[in-house]
C-alpha positions, 0 to 999 in steps of 0.5 A: 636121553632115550632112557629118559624118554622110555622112563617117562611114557605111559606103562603098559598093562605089563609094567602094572601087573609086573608091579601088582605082582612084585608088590604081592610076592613081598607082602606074601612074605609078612606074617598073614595079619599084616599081609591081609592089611596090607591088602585090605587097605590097599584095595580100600584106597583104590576103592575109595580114589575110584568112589572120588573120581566117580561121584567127583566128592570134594572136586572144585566146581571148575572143571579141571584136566584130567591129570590136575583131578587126578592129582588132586584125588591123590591128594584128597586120599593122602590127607585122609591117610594122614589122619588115619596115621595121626590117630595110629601114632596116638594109639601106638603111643599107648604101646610104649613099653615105658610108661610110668607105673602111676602117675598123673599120666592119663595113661599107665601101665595098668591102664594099656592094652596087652598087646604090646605091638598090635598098634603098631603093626597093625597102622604100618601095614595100612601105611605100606597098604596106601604105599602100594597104592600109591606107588601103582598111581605113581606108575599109572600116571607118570606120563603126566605127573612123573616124579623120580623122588616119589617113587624111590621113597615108596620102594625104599620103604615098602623094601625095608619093611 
């Protein structure tokens, strides 16, 4: 029952830049064009919460609490990480090796690109870049919005990647 109860307060700035800094040694170990993205889109997506809680675009015109608007950013940014993820898949489908030679495919062997993976890691690093993101988020507000599950899948996945 106590662990519970330290689990569940707010973190410190300790708890956050022990975080930043574990999540920054594991992307220093990828190869340096998936690091940057990795990076990049993780600074794009805190950019972007923080241009969404300051200018308050697509909020409900009710004034809501803090943790309901919180939450509801983190929404509005995991929709728009989804879209960016559909379209990814589209193009890594473009990668795969097999494609018919011709065919009534829109797409062929003669027509993909020659690199074969740039797709794809080029869209699981912004994937693992809005899961850094997010796992900081979790973390930043679970006093208010504590969900257990969320935070294992995010360390589950960024650990096997």
């Amino acid at each position: 029952m106590a662990l519970k109860c330290i689990i569940r307060n707010s973190p410190d700035k300790a708890e956050l830049i022990l975080c930043v800094a574990v999540l920054y040694f594991i992307t220093s170990c990828q190869d340096p064009f998936e690091a940057s993205v990795i990076i990049k889109s993780s600074l794009c997506f805190g950019g972007l919460y923080t241009f969404l809680r300051e200018t308050r675009v697509f909020h409900p015109r009710q004034h809501l609490s803090y943790q309901i608007e919180a939450e509801w950013r983190s929404r509005q940014l995991a929709l728009i990480h989804a879209v960016i993820l559909t379209v990814g898949s589209v193009l890594c489908f473009l990668e795969w090796p097999n494609l018919p030679e011709q065919g009534d495919w829109f797409i062929t062997k003669a027509t993909r690109s020659s690199n074969e993976a740039f797709y794809t890691c080029l869209f699981t690093s912004i994937f693992l870049g809005y899961l850094h993101w997010d796992l900081l988020w979790l973390i930043y507000h679970k006093a208010d919005n504590y969900d257990l599950s969320s935070m294992v899948h995010h360390v589950l996945y960024i650990s096997i990647s």
